[in-house]
C-alpha positions in Angstrom: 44.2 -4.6 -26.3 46.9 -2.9 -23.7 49.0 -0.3 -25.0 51.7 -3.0 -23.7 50.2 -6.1 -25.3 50.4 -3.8 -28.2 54.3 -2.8 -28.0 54.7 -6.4 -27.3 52.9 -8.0 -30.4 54.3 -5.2 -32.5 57.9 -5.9 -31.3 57.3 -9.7 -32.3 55.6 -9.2 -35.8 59.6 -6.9 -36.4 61.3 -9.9 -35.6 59.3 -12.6 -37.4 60.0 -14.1 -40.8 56.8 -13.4 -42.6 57.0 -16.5 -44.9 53.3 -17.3 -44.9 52.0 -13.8 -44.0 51.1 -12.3 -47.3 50.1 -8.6 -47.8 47.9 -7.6 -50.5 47.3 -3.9 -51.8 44.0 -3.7 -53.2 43.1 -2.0 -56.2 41.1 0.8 -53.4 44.3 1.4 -51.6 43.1 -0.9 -48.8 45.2 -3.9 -47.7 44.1 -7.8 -47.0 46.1 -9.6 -44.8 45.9 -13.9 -44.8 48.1 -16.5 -42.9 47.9 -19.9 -42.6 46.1 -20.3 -39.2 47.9 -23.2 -38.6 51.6 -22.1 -38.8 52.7 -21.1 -35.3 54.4 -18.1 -36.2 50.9 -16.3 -37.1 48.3 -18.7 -35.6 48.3 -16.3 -32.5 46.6 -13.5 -35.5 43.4 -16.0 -35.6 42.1 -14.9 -32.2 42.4 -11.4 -33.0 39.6 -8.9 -34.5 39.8 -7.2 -37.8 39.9 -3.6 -35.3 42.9 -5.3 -33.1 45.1 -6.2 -36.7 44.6 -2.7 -38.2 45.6 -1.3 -34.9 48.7 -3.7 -34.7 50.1 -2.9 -38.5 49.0 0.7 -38.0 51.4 1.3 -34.8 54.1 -0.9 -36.8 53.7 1.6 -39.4 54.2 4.6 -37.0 57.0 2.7 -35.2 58.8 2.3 -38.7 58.2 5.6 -40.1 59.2 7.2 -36.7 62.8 5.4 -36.5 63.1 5.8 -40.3 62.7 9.6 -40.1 64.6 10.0 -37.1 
């Protein structure tokens, strides 16, 4: 995925109500993501590889902490 794909879809998740997107911490410290793949708001996620989400939330991550500590 482009570096600007990537500000794009990480722009979108800031602004999207993440009513059926449910993070779960895992007893390892690692973190499972699920959606309904047929809401619209997420159904765009289904296409994606397990690499391309970690590299998603992990820039959203960065982004937050970076305007958070600035």
């Amino acid at each position: 995925m482009n570096s600007k794909k990537l500000k794009s879809v990480v722009n979108s998740l800031r602004k999207m109500d993440v009513d059926t997107l449910k993070v779960t911490q895992n007893e390892d410290g690692s973190f499972t993501m699920d959606w309904d793949p047929q809401d619209p708001k997420w159904s765009w996620m289904n296409k994606l590889t397990q690499k391309e989400i970690q590299v998603i939330m992990e820039q959203a991550i960065k982004d937050f902490l970076d305007e958070y500590q600035s």
